[in-house]
C-alpha atoms as one frame of an Amber mdcrd trajectory, in Angstrom:
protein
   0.000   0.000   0.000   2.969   2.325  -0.602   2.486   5.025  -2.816   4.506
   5.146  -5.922   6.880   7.350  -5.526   7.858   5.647  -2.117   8.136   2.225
  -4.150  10.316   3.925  -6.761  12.459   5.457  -3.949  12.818   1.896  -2.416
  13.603   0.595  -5.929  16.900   3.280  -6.361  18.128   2.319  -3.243  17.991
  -1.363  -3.590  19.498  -0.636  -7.042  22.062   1.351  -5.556  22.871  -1.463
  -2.414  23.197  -3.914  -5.240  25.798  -2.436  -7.846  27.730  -0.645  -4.602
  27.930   2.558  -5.822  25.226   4.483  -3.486  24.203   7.927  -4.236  26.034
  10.347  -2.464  25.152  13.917  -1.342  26.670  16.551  -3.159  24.919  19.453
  -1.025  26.201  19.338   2.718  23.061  21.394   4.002  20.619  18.946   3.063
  19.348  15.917   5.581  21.115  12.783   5.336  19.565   9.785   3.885  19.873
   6.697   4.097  21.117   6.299   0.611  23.697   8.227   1.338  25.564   5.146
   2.963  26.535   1.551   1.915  28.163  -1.311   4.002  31.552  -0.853   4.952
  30.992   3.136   5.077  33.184   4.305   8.297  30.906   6.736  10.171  30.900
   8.094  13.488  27.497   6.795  15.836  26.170   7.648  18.936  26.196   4.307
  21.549  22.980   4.094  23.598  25.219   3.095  26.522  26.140   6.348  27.156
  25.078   8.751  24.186  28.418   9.264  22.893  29.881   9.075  19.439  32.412
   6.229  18.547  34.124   5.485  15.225  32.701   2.252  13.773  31.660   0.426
  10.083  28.293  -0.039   8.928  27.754  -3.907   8.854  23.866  -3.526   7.677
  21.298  -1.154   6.627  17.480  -1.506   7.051  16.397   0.970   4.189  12.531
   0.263   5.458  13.296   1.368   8.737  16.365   3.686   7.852  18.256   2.289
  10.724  21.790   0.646  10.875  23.989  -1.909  12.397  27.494  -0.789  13.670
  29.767  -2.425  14.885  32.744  -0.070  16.451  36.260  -0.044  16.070  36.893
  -0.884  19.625  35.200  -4.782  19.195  31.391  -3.879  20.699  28.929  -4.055
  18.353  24.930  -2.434  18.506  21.851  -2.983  15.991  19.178  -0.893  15.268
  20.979   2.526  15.398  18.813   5.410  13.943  19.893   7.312  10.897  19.663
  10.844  13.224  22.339   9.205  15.492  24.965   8.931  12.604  27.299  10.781
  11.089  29.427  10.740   8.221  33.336  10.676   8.237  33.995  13.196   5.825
  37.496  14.472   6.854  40.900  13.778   8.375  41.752  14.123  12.277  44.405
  16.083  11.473  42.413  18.530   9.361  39.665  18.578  12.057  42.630  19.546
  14.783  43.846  22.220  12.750  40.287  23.595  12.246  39.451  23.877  16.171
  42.768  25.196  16.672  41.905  28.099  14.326  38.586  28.834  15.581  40.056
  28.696  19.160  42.742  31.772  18.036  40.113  33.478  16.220  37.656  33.381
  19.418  40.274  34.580  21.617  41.624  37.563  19.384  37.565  38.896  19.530
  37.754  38.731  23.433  35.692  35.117  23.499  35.805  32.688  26.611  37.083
  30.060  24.557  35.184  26.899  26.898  31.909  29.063  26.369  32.505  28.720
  22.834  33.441  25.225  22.266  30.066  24.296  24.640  28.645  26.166  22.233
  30.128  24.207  19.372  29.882  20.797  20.754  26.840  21.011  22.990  26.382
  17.231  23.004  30.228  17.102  24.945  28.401  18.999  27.796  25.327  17.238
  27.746  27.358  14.107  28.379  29.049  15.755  31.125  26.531  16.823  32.676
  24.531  13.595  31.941  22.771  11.931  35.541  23.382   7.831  35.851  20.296
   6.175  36.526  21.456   3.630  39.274  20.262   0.799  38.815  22.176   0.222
  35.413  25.630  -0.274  34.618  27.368   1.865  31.769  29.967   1.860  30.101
  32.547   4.699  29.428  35.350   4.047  26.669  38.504   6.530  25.844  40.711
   6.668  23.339  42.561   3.566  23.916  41.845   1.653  26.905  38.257   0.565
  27.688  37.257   1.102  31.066  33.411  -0.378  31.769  31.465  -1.278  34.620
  28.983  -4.151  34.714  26.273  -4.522  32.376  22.995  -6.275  32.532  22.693
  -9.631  30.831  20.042  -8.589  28.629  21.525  -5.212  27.857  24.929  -7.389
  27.069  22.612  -9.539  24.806  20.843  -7.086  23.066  23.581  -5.302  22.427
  25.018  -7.699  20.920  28.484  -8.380  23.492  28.350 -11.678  23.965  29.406
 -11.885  20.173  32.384 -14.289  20.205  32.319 -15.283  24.005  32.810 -18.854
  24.898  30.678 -21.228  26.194  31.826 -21.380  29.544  31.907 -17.483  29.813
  28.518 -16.954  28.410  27.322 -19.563  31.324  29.308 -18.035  34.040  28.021
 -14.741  33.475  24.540 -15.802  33.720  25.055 -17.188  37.161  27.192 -14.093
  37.855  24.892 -12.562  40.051  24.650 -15.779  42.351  28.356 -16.690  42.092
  30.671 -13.686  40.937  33.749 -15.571  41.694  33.513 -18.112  39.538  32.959
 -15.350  36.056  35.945 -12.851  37.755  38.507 -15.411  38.022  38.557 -15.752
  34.394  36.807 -12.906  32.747  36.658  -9.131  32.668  33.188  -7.189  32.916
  31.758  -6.952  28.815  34.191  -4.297  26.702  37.157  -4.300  29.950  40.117
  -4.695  28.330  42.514  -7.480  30.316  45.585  -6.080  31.447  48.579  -7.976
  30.375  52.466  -7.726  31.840  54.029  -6.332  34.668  51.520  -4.833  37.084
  51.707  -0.996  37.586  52.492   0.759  40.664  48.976   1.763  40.903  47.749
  -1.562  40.524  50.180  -2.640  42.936  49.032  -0.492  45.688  44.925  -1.389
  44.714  46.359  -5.031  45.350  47.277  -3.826  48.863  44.643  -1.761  50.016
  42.149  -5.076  48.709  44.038  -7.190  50.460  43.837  -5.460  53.611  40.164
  -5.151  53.164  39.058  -8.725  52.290  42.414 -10.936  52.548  43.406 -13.463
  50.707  40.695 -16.350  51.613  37.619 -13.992  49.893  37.951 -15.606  46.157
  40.133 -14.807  43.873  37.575 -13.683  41.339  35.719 -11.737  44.267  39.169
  -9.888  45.010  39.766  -8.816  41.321  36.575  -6.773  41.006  38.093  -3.628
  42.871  41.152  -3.530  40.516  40.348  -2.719  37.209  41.667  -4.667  34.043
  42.743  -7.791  35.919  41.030 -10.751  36.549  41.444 -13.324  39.532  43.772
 -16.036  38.542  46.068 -13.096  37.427  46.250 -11.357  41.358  46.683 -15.400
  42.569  50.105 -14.815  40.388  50.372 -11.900  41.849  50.033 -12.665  45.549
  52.302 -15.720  45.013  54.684 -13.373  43.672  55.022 -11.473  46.495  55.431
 -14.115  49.164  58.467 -15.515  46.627  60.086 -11.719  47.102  59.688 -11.775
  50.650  56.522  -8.713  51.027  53.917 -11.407  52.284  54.292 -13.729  54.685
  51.949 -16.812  54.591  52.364 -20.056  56.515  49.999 -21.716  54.388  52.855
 -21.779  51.270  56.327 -23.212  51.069  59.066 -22.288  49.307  61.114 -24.552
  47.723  64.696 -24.913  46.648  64.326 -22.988  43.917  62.268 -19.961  45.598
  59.132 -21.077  44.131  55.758 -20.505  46.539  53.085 -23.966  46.655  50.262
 -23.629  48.225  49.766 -26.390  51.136  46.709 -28.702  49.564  44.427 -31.025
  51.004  44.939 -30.099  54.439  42.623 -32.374  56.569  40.976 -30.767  59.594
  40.537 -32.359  63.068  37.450 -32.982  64.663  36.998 -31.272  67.907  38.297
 -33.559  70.900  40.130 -32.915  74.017  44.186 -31.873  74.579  45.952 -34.735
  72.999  43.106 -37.144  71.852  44.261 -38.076  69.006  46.367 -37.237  65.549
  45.340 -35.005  63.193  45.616 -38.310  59.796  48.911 -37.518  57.695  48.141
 -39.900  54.513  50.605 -40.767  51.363  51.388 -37.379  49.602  51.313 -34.409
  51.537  54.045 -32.632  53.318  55.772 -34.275  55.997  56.587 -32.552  58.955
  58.253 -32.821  62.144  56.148 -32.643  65.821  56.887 -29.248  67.150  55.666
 -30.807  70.369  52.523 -28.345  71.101  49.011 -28.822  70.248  46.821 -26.943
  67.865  43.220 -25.553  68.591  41.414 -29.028  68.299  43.988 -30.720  70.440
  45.781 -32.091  67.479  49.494 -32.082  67.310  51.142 -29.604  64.925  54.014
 -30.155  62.212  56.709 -28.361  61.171  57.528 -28.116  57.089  61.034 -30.135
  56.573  63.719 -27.836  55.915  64.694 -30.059  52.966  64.834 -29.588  49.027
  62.484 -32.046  48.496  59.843 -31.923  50.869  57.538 -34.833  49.622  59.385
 -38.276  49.929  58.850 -40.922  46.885  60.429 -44.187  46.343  64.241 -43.613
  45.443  64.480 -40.474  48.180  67.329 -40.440  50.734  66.631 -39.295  54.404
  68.283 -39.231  57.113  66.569 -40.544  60.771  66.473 -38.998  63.703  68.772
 -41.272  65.124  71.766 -40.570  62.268  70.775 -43.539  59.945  70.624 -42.936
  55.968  67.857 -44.949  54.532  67.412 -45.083  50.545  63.551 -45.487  50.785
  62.456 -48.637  48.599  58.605 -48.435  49.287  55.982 -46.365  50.965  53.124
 -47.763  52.715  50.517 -47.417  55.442  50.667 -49.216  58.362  48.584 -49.081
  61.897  50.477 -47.339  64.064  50.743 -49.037  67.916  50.318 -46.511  70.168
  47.310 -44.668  68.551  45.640 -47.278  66.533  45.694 -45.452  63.494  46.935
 -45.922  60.272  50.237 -43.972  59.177  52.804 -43.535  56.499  55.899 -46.161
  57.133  58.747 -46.560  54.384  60.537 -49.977  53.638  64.134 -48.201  53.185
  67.997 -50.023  52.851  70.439 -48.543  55.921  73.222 -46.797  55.492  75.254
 -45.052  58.610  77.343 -42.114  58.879  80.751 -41.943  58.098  81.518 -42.252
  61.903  81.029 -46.054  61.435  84.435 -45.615  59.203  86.308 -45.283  61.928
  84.778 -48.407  63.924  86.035 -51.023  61.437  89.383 -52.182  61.208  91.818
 -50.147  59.332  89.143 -47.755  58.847  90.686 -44.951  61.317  94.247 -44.666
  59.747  92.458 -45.108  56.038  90.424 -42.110  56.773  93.374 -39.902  58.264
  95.917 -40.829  55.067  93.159 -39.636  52.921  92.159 -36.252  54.054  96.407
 -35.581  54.438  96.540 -35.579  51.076  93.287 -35.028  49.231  91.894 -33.084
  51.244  90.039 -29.925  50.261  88.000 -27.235  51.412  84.762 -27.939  49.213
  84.619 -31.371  50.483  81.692 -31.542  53.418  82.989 -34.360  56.565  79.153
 -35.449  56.587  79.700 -38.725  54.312  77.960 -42.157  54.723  79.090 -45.665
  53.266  76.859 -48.254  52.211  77.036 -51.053  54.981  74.347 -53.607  54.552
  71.545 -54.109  52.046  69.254 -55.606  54.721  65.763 -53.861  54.242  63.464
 -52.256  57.424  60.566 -50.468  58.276  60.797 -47.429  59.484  57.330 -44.979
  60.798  57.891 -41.430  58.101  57.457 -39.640  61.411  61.024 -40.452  61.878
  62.299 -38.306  58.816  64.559 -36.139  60.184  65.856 -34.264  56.730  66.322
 -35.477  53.363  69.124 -35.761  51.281  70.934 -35.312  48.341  72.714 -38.669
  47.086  74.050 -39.307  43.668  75.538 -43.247  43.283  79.239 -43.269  42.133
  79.591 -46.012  38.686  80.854 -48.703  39.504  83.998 -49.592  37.829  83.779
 -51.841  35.317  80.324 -51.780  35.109  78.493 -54.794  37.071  78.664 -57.675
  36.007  76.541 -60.919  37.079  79.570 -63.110  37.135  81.396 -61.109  38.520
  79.572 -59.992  41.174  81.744 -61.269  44.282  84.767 -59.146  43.424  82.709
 -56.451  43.262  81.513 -57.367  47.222  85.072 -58.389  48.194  86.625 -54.845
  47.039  84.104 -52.055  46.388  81.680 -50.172  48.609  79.723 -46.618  47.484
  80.325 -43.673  49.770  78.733 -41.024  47.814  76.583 -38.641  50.458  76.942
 -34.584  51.003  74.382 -32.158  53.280  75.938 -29.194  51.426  75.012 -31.330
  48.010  78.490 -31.820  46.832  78.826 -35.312  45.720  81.962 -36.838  47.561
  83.791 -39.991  46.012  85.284 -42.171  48.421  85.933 -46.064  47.802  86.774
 -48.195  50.367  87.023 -52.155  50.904  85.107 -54.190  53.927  87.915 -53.615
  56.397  87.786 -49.459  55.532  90.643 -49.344  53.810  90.998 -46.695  50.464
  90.950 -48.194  47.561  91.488 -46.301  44.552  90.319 -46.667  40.790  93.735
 -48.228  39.420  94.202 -50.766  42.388  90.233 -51.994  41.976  90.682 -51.583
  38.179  93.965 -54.228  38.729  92.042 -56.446  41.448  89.115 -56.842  39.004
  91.257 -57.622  35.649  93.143 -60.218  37.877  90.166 -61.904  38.937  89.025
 -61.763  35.202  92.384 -63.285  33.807  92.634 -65.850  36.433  88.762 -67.032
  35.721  89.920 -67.020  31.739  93.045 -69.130  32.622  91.176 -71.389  34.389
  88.664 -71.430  31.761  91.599 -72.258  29.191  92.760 -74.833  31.052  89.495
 -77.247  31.284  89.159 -76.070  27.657  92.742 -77.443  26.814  92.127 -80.190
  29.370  88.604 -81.413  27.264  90.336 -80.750  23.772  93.316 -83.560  24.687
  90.733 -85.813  25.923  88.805 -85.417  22.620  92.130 -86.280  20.317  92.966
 -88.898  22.569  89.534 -90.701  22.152  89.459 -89.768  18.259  93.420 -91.967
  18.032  92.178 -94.545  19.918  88.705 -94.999  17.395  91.432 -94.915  14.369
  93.794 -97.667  15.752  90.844-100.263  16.485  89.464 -99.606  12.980  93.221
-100.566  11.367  93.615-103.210  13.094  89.956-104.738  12.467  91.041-104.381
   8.440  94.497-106.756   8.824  93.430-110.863   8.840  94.851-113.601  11.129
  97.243-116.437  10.208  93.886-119.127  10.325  92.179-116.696   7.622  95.306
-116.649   5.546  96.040-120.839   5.200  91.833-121.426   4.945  92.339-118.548
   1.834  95.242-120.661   0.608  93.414-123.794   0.764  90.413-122.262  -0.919
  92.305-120.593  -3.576  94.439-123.849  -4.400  91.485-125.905  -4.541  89.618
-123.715  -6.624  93.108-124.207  -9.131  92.671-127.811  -9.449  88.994-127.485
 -10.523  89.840-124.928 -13.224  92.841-127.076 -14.533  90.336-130.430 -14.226
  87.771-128.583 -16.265  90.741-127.604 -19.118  91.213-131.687 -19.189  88.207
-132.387 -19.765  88.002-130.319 -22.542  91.143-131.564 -24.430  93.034-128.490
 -23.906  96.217-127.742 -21.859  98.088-124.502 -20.202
């Protein structure tokens, strides 16, 4: 029911929209229209977020309803824009600067209040100023290059068009934002915050502080983030950890290793409520061992100290030493019910080793010590050694764990061999053991004494060219016997081929008789030799 000049119109600018070359305005004091654009266009739009303009691109036009879709240069996107609340992008920035900045001279030669003037020039600037915030919605502001917003409403957001590219998990944690705000903070920023990325600021650093102060570390992550703008919660968890590594936080609930890396305690159990000393709070497989302190916490449990060691978790292969001096390699870990409170605890099937004060008990082991250290010794070298004594295996309770060491096996020399392996017993024990983690090589026989490389090298190549003599010899011994049988198989065989006297005269006899019957036959026949 359109009249038809409006169905012409619509015609020419469907016409236009389809061979991309729209009709543009020649005369700038007449109305803009929405012919006067085409997707792609660059045009400056008013956001209904705040009523300012933005730079953005035309991504559709609605010539019924002459209204557009924009999508701005700084990622947000709207639909539905009207064509008053557009403007074209006719000029430069530059030539636009250089513009105000002569109208601004010429005002003030004439005797003009130059911020009256530009009001007067850009009266939406001052409207915005002096625009009121309704409360109960959330806008958001943007400058020239960062993006600062506050929250928006989830329909505004989807409306809007915000959501555009979000992730499944984000677009589900932001509608249960309201309920649990941690969970959407730890990961994401409000809609159109840009993430800040790098080193914090020193203004960051000090709204760290100040929200730390205020809600302390054990509020959420994602809840502590939402006072400091542009970060997010799993970036002030680096953060925090950062600062107990440099030493500006102190926090009993990490550890620091060897390295100077912070971890966070885990799985702490808590004790049920009970008297003074009624019971253990459970230590099970995996988490940090400590030593009693000997007082109680506020449940009545006992208390443990983090082990001053490197390695602060024990696994199979671990060294540590007992509180009554032993070195035990630890060969298993298991739980086992302890006696005297009925519960089950952490024990360790380990191999004993002693310290290197046991040296000095066996025989020789005194003097072999003191020759050594006159002449090798040196200043890097640490005096707490052990030597491998016995391979006998016990079971030890992990509460016992005094420290834990740093052992590295010395080669053997040759390398082991299973035929070998009782000169290896008779002349070679490991010492390898340092607290200051210096490895220390020290070899020494059963009765202590030194041995070095070239005398076990010598011991072991005797033992290994007396076993190949010996070897030789049954060898040799077996080949003799094997000629001897193979002449004594020949002989019997000759002398079975040679006849006896008997065989030779019954032959004879044979033959001569067997001459007569040829020379009887000859006879008979008339004929004659």
């Amino acid at each position: 029911n359109f009249s038809k000049r409006k169905k012409k119109q619509i015609e020419n600018i469907n016409s236009d929209l389809q061979t991309k070359k729209p009709k543009r305005s020649k005369s700038k004091g007449l109305k803009l229209k929405a012919s006067d654009f085409a997707e792609g266009d660059k045009v400056q739009a008013r956001w209904s977020g705040d009523g300012t303009f933005y730079s953005g691109t035309i991504t559709k036009i609605n010539v019924i309803e002459e209204n557009f879709n924009i999508k701005f240069d700084d990622g947000d996107s709207e639909e539905s824009i009207s064509l008053e609340n557009i403007k074209k992008v006719n000029h430069s920035k530059k030539k636009c600067q250089k513009k105000r900045k002569k109208d601004k001279e010429k005002e003030n030669r004439e005797g003009e209040d130059p911020e009256e003037t530009e009001d007067e020039q850009y009266p939406e600037k001052k409207d915005q100023e002096n625009m009121a915030l309704p409360d109960d919605k959330y806008v958001v502001r943007h400058s020239s290059h960062i993006v600062k917003c506050k929250r928006l409403r989830l329909d505004q957001a989807l409306s809007q068009g915000s959501t555009e590219g979000w992730s499944e998990a984000r677009i589900k944690a932001y509608k249960t934002r309201e309920s649990n705000p941690n969970a959407y903070y730890y990961r994401f920023n409000d809609p159109g915050e840009e993430q800040g990325k790098g080193k914090w600021k020193e203004e960051e650093k000090l709204l760290f502080m100040e929200r730390l102060k205020e809600v302390g570390p054990d509020a959420g992550w994602g809840i502590f983030s939402m006072k400091i703008p542009g970060r997010v919660g799993y970036q002030c968890s680096n953060m925090y950890r950062h600062l107990i590594e440099q030493g500006e936080i102190k926090d009993d609930n990490y550890l620091i290793d060897e390295k100077g890396k912070a971890h966070f305690l885990k799985n702490k159990d808590k004790q049920k409520s009970g008297k003074k000393g009624g019971g253990y709070a459970r230590v099970t497989l995996g988490i940090k061992l400590g030593k009693s302190t000997g007082k109680f916490g506020k449940c009545g449990e006992p208390t443990y100290s983090v082990l001053r060691a490197a390695a602060s978790m024990f696994k199979p292969g671990d060294f540590a030493q007992l509180k009554n001096g032993i070195v035990a390699e630890i060969r298993e870990i298991f739980e086992k019910t302890d006696v005297e409170t009925n519960e089950p605890r952490p024990h360790i099937l380990a191999r004993k080793f002693v310290p290197e004060a046991e040296l000095f008990r066996a025989e020789g082991g005194k003097e072999a010590h003191e020759r050594f250290f006159e002449k090798k010794r040196s200043k890097s070298l640490a005096v707490n050694e052990v030597v491998e004594t016995s391979f006998n295996s016990f079971v030890v309770d992990a509460r016992d764990i005094e420290t834990f060491c740093k052992i590295k096996f010395v080669p053997r020399i040759p390398k082991p061999d299973p035929k070998s392996m009782l000169v290896y017993k008779e002349v070679y024990v490991r010492l390898y053991f340092d607290a200051d983690e210096k490895v220390l090589l020290r070899r020494v026989n059963m009765d202590g004494k030194l041995v070095s490389k070239s005398i076990l090298t010598r011991k072991v190549a005797d033992v290994r060219r007396e076993r190949k003599m010996k070897e030789w010899e049954v060898q040799e011994k077996a080949r003799l016997a094997i000629e001897a049988e193979q002449v004594a198989e020949m002989s019997e065989s000759e002398s079975d081929d040679e006849a006896g006297p008997e065989e030779e005269s019954e032959y004879e006899k044979q033959r001569a008789q067997q001459v007569q019957a040829n020379l009887q036959k000859l006879k008979d026949l008339g004929l004659s030799l």
